[in-house]
N, C-alpha and C positions, 0 to 999 in steps of 0.2 A: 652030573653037569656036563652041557656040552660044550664045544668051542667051535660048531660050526656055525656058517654064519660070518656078518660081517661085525667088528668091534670097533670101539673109540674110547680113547681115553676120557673119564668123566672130567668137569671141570672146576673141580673141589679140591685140587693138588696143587701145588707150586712146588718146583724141584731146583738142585742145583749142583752143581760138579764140587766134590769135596775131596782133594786127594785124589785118592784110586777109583773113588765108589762116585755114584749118582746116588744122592739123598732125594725121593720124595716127603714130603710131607700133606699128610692130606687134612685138609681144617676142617671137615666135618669130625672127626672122631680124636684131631689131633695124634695119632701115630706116626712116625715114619720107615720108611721102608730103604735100605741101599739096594743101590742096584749096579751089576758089575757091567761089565761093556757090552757084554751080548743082551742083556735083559735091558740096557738102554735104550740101543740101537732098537729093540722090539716097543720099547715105549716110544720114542722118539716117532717110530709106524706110526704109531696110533694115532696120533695126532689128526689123522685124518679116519675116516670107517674105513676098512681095510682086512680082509678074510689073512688067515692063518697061511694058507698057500700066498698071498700076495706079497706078507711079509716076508715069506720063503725067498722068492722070488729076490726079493733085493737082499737077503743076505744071503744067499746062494751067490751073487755076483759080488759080493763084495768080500765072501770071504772064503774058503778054501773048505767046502761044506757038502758031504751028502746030500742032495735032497731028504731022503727020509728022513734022516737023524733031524736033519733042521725041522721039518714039519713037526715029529715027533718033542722036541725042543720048546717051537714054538707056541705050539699047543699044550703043553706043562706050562709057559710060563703066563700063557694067556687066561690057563684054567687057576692059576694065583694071584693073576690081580682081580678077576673077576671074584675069585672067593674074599678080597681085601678092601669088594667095593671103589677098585679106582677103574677099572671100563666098566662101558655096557652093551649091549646088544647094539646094532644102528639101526 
């Protein structure tokens, strides 16, 4: 699978901050997924279509981050939501 390319979060989830974690749940399959602050802030991207370096981009500036590692990062966690069906290609 790849991650290049621009993504978007699908529109079959409703999420919500619970404690520590960001719970999605997605109503097609009924699963949900936590998610911790870094893999938020990558959903929260998505929101709009938005390439893996874009993403980088704003959390590079926000937080205290390699580039590569983040790109690297950001692209594992893009290649698991896409494997769990909540983005898609744009």
């Amino acid at each position: 699978m790849s991650t290049s390319g621009k993504w978007v979060r699908k529109s079959n989830s409703v999420g919500a901050q619970i404690d520590d974690a960001y719970v999605i749940v997605d109503a097609d399959t009924a699963k949900y997924y936590a998610f911790n602050t870094s893999a938020k802030d990558i959903w929260d991207a998505l929101v709009e279509a938005r390439s893996c370096a874009e993403i980088c981009e704003r959390l590079t500036a926000r937080y205290d981050v390699n580039a590569d590692d983040c790109l690297s990062s950001v692209e594992r966690v893009v290649e698991d939501l896409k494997g769990k069906g909540l983005v898609a290609p744009a």
